[in-house]
C-alpha positions as CSV (number, residue, x, y, z in Angstrom):
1,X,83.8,134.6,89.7
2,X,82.8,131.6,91.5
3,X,85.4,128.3,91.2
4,X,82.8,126.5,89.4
5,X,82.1,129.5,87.4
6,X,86.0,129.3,86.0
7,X,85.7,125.5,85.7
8,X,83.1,125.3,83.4
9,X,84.4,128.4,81.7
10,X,87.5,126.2,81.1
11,X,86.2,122.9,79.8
12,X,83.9,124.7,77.2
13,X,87.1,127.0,76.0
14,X,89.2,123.8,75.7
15,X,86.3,121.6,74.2
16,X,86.0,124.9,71.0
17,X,89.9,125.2,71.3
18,X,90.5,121.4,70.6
19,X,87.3,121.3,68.0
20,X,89.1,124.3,66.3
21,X,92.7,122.7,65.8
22,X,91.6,118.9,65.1
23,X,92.3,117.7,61.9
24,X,90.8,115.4,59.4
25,X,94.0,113.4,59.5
26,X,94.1,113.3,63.7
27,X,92.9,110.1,65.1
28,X,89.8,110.2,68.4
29,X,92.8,109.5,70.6
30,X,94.8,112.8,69.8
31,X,91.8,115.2,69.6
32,X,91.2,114.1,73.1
33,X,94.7,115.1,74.5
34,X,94.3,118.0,72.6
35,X,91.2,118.9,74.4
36,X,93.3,117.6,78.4
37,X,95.9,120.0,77.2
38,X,93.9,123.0,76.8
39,X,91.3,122.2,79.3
40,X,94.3,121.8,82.0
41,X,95.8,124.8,81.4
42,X,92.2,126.2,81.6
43,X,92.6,124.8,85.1
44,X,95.7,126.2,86.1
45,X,95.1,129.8,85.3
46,X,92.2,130.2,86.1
47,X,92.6,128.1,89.2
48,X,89.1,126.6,89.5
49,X,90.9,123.3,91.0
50,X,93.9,122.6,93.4
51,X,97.1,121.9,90.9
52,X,97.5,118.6,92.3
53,X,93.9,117.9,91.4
54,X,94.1,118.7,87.7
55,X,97.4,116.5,88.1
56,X,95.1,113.5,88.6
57,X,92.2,114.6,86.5
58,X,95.2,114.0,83.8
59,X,96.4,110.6,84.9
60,X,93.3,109.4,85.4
61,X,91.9,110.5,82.0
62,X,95.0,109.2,79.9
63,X,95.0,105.8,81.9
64,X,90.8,105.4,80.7
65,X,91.7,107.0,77.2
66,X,95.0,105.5,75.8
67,X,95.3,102.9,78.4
68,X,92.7,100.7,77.1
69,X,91.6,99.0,73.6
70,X,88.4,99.1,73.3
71,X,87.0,97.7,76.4
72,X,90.2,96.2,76.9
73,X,92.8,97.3,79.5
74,X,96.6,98.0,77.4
75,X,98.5,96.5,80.4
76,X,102.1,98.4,79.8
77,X,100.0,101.4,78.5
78,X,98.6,101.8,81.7
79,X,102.0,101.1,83.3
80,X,103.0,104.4,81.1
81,X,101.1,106.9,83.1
82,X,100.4,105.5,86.5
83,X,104.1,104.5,87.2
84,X,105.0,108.1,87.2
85,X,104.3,107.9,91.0
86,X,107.1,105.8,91.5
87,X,109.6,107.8,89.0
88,X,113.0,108.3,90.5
89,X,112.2,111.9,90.3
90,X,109.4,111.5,93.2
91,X,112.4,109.9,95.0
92,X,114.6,112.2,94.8
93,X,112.4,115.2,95.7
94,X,111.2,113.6,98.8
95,X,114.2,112.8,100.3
96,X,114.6,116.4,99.8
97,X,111.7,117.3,101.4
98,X,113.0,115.2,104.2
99,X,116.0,117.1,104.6
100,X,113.9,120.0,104.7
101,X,111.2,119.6,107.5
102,X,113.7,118.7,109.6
103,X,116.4,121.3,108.9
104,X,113.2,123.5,109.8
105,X,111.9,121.5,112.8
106,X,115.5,121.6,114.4
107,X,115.6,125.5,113.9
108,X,118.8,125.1,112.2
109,X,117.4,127.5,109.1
110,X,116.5,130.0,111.7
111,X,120.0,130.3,113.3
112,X,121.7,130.7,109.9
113,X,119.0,133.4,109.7
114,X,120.3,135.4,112.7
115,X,123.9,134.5,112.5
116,X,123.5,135.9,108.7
117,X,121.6,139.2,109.9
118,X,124.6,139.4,112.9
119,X,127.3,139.5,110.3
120,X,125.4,141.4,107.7
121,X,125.4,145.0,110.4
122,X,123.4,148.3,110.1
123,X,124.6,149.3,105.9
124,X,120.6,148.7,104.0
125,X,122.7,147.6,101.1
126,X,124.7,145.0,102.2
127,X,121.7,144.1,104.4
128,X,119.5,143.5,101.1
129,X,122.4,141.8,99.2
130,X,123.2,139.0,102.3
131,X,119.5,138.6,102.9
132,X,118.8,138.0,99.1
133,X,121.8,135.7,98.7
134,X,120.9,133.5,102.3
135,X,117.6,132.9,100.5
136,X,119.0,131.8,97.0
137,X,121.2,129.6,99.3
138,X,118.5,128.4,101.1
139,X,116.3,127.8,98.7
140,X,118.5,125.1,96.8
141,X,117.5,122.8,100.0
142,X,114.4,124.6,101.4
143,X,111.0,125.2,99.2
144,X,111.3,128.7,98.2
145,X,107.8,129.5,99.9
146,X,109.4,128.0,103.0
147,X,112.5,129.9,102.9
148,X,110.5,133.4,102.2
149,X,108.6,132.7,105.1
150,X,111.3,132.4,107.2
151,X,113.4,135.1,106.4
152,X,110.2,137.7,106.0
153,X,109.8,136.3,109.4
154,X,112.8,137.2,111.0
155,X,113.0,140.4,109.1
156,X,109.0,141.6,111.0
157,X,110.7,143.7,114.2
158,X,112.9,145.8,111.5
159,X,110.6,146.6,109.3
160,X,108.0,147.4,112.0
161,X,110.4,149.7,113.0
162,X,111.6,151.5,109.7
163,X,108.1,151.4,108.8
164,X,105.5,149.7,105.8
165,X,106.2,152.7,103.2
166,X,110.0,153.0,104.2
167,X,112.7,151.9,100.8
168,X,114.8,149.7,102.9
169,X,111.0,147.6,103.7
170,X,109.9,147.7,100.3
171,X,113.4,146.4,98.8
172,X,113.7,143.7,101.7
173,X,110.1,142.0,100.9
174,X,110.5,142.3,96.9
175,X,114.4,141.1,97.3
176,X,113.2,138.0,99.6
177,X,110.6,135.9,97.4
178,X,112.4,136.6,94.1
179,X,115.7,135.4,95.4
180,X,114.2,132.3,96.7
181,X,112.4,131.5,93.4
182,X,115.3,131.9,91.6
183,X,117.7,130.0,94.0
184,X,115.8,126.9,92.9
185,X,117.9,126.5,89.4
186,X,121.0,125.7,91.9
187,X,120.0,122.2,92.4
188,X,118.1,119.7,91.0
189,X,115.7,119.3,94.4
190,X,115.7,123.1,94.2
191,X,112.0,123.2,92.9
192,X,109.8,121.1,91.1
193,X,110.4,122.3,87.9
194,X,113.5,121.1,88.1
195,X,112.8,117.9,88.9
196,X,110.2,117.3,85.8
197,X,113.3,118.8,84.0
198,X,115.5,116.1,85.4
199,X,112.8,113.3,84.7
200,X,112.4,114.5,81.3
201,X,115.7,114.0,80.8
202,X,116.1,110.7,82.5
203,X,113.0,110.0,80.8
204,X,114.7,110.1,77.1
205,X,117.6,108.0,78.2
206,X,120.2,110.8,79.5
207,X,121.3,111.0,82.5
208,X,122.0,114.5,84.7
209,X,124.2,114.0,87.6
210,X,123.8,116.8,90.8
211,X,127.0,118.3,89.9
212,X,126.6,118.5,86.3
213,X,123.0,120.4,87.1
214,X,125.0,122.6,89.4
215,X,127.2,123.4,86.7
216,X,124.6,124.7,84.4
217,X,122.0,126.7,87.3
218,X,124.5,127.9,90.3
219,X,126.1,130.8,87.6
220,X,123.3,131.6,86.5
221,X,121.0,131.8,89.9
222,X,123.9,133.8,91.1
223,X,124.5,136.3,88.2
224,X,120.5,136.9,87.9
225,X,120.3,137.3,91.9
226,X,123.1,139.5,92.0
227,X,121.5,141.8,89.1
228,X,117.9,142.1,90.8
229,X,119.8,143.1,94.2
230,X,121.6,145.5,92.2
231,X,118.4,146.5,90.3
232,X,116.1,146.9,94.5
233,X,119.6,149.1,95.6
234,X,119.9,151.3,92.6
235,X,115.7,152.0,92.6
236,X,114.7,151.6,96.7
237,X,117.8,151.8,98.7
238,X,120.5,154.5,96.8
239,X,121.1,157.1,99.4
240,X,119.8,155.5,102.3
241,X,121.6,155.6,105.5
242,X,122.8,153.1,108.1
243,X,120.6,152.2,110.3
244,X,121.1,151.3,113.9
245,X,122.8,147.8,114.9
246,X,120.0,146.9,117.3
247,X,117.2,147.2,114.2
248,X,118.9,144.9,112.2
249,X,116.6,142.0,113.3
250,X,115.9,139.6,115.5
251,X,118.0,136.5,117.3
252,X,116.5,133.7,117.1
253,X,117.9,130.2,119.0
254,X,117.8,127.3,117.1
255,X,115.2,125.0,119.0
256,X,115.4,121.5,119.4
257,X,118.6,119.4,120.9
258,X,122.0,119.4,120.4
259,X,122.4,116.0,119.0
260,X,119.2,116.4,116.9
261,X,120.9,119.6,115.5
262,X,124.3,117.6,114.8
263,X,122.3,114.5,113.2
264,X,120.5,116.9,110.8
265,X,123.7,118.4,109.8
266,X,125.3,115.1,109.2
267,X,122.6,113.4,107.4
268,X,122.7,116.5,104.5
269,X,126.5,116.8,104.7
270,X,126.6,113.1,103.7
271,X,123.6,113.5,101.6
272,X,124.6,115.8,99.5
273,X,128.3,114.6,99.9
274,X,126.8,111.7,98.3
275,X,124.9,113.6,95.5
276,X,127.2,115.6,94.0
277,X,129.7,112.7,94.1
278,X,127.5,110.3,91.9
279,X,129.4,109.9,89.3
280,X,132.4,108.8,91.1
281,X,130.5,105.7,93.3
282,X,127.9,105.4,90.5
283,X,125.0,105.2,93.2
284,X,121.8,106.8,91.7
285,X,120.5,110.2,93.0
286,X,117.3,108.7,93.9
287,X,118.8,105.6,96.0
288,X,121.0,108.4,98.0
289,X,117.5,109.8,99.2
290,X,117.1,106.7,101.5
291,X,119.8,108.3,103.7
292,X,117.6,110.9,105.2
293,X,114.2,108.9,104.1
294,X,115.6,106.1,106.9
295,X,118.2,107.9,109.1
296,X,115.5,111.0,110.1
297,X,112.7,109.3,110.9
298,X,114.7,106.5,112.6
299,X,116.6,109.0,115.0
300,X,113.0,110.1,116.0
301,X,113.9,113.7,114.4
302,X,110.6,113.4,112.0
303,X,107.5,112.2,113.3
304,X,104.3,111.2,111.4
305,X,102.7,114.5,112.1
306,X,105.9,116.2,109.9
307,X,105.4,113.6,107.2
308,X,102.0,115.0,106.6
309,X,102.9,118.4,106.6
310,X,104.9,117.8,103.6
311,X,104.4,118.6,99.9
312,X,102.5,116.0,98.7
313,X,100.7,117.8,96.3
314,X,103.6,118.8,94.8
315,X,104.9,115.0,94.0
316,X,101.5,114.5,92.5
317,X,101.6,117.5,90.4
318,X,105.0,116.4,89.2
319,X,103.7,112.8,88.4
320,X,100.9,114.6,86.7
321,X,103.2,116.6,84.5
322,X,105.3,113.2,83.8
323,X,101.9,111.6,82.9
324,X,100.9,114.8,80.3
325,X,104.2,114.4,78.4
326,X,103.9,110.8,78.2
327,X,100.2,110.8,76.8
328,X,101.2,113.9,74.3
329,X,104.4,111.6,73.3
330,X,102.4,108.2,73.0
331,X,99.3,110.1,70.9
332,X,101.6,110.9,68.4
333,X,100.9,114.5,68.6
334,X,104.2,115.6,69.3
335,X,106.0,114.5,66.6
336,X,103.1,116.1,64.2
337,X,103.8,119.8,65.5
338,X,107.7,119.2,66.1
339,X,108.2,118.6,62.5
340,X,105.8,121.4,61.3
341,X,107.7,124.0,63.5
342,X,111.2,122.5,62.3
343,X,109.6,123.4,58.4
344,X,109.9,127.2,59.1
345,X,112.4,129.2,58.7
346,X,113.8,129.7,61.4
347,X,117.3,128.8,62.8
348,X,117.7,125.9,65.7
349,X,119.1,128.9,68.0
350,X,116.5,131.7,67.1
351,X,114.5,128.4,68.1
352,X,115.4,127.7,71.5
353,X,116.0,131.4,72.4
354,X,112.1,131.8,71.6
355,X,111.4,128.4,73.7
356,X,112.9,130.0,76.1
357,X,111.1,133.2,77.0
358,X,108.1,131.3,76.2
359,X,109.2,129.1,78.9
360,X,109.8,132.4,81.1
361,X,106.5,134.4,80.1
362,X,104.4,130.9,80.6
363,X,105.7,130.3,83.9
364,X,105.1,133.8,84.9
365,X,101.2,133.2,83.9
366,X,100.7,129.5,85.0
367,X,103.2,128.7,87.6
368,X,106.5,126.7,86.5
369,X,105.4,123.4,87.3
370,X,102.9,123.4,84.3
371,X,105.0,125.3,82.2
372,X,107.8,122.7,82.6
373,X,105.1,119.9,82.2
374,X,103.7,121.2,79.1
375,X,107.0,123.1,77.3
376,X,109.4,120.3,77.5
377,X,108.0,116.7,75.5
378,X,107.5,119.6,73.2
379,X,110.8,120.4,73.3
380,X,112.4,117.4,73.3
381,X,110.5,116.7,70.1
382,X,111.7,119.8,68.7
383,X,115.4,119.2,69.4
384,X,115.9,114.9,69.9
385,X,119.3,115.4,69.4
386,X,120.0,117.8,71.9
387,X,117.9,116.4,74.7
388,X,119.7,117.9,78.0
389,X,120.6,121.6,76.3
390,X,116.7,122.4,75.0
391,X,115.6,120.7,78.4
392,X,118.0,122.4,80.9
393,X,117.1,125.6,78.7
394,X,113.4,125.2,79.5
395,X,113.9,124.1,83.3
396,X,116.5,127.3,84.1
397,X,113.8,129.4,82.1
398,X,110.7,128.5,84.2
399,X,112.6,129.6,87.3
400,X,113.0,133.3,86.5
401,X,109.4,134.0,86.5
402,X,109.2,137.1,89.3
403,X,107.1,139.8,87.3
404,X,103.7,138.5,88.8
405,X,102.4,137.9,92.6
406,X,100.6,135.0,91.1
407,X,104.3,133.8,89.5
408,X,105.1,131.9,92.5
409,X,103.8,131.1,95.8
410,X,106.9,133.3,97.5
411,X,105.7,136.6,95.3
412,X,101.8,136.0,96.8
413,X,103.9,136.0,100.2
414,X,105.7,139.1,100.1
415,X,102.0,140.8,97.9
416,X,99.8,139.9,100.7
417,X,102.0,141.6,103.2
418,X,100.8,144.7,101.9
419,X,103.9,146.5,101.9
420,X,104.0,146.3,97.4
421,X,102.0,146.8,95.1
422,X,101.8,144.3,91.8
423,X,103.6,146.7,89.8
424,X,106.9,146.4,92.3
425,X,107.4,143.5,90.8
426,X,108.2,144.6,88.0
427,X,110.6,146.6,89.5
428,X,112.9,143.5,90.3
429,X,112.2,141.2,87.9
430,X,111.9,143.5,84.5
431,X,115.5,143.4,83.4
432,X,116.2,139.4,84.2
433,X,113.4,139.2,82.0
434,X,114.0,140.8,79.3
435,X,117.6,139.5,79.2
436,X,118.0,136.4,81.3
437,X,116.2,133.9,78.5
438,X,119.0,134.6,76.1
439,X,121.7,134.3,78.5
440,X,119.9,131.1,79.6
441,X,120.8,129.7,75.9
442,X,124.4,131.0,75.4
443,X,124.9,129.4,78.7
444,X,124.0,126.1,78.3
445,X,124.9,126.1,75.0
446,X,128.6,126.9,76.3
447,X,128.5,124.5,78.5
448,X,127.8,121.5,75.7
């Protein structure tokens, strides 16, 4: 089915949905965000437009909508939705992004590849529990589609040489992208999920330091990384053999200079020296991303060609996302359905625990970006007092969607290898979940 096929598709589907759940009572205004709700959700699963596109479609449409009066322009309403371009959040992932083009232009990411696959030897077990772990690691400061490029990379001469059908393959290219998708709940710049989560919460007037996010995502990304390796080893890999020490990879020298190297690692150890010790100087995240926004380009380590290579798309889909929850808060619509679902019967925990693996099953359909962007002003309406636990809950949920090749970009990477099949997903990702929603919500309740 053609692109414009899907599109059209979409807009009729979300023109009957909204007609079907507008109310007498519901003023022009809401039935219309009711309609960009459905219709961008339309957009995003069915993928008839880039993500970043239907991000502007949204901004665009609220600022021409709510923005104006009539025919007259609502100054600071306007402000509401286009000023999510310049949100702190945007900030803060770009100096990531920073970090990351030149950790990868450098070659420093590929050395820690080879020194990791050096140490790792010839067992397929341990091999498959350090590869899975270097990519969680990674992926806290790399994009996880980066990082499972990289390490798939690397990983091309051994299993060339074990062959396509061979366990230790088949648990090595499912272990890779879901490792990296879930090593983006260790840090707030891990994905962008997290970051909407981190605006949302800034948003309602709480703040969430790097090392209080660390606190709530590094367990878990750990515990739920551990249990998938576990899960590849017990199904792929049980019995296999050692293999020998000379097919354990590749070695790969780090390109680019000495001093550029030794910059780079300097910038992010003061970067995220500076991060995680926020609350100490009281400096905001967001300001600490001018060290490597400045200091990279400045040292002639990032060029112009390397700041367009970078996510852009990704900043506007997040300013999107910023812009739906503000229009769905401003329209009053919100607060209708928050206080119909707090009227059932149903206990503020069985709540959450639901919001949860909706959050998970969602993200697993529509990408977690528009499951954050969508999930959490409704969220937040449904819990104002507890603003950073339902928020963190829906953020740390969004990030264990592995069950799909069209979950993440890092699952298409390791499906269009060839090597697995879409049901070998489900191999790695079943029991985190059908469990990891839950724990998601004990832990962050815990941790309040």
């Amino acid at each position: 089915m053609s692109k414009p096929v899907r599109l059209l598709i979409s807009f009729v589907a979300a023109v009957v949905l909204a007609w079907l759940v507008f109310e007498e009572t519901f003023t022009l205004e809401q039935g219309f965000v009711l309609f960009l709700v459905f219709f961008s959700i339309g957009l995003w699963v069915s993928e008839a437009a880039p993500p970043f596109a239907v991000a502007l479609m949204i901004m665009a449409s609220l600022v021409f909508t709510l923005g104006y009066e009539g025919l007259t322009p609502d100054t600071e309403a306007v402000k509401i939705y286009t000023d999510t371009f310049s949100s702190s959040v945007i900030w803060l992932l770009l100096g990531g992004y920073f970090l990351a083009a030149a950790i990868t232009k450098t070659g420093l990411d590929a050395g820690a590849v080879s020194y990791s696959m050096k140490i790792l030897g010839s067992n397929p077990r341990k091999m498959l529990y350090g590869m899975m772990i270097f990519a969680m690691f990674t992926s806290m400061f790399l994009s996880n589609t980066t990082t499972t490029a990289m390490v798939l990379a690397s990983l091309v001469p051994m299993i060339d040489h074990f062959g396509r059908e061979s366990p230790i393959s088949k648990a090595l290219v499912l272990g890779i992208p879901v490792a990296a998708t879930i090593g983006g709940m260790g840090m707030v710049i891990g994905c962008p999920g997290s970051m909407l989560t981190s605006g949302a919460i800034h948003a309602a007037g709480y703040d969430m330091g790097f090392l209080t996010w660390m606190l709530y995502g590094m367990p878990l990304m750990v515990c739920f990384t551990l249990l998938m390796a576990w899960t590849l080893s017990r199904h792929l890999i049980k019995g296999v053999g050692n293999f020998p020490q000379s097919d354990a990879g590749i070695t790969t020298k780090p390109s680019g200079s000495r001093t550029q190297r030794l910059v780079v690692l300097s910038v992010l150890v003061v970067t995220i020296g500076f991060w995680v010790s926020s609350p100490l100087h009281g400096i905001n995240a967001s300001a600490i991303s001018a060290i490597p926004l400045v200091i990279l380009p400045m040292a002639n380590i990032l060029d112009k060609k390397d700041v367009q290579k970078m996510g852009w798309d990704a900043l506007i889909l997040i300013a999107g996302g910023l812009a739906l929850g503000e229009g769905l808060n401003h329209s009053g619509l919100l607060q209708i359905y928050s206080e119909r679902i707090a009227s059932l019967p149903i206990s503020p925990l069985m709540l959450m625990i639901a919001m949860s693996y909706l959050s998970m099953i969602m993200s697993n359909i529509m990408g977690a970006t528009a499951t954050a962007a969508l999930l959490l002003p409704a969220g937040i309406s449904l819990f104002p007092q507890n603003v950073v636990g339902i928020s963190m809950i829906i953020g740390l949920a969004t990030s264990i969607a592995v069950l799909l090749p069209v979950s993440s970009p890092p699952n298409a990477i390791a499906y269009n290898t060839g090597i697995i099949k879409q049901s070998d997903f489900l191999i790695a990702g079943k029991l985190v979940a059908l469990i990891g929603p839950a724990l998601i919500v004990l832990w962050v309740l815990a941790l309040l």
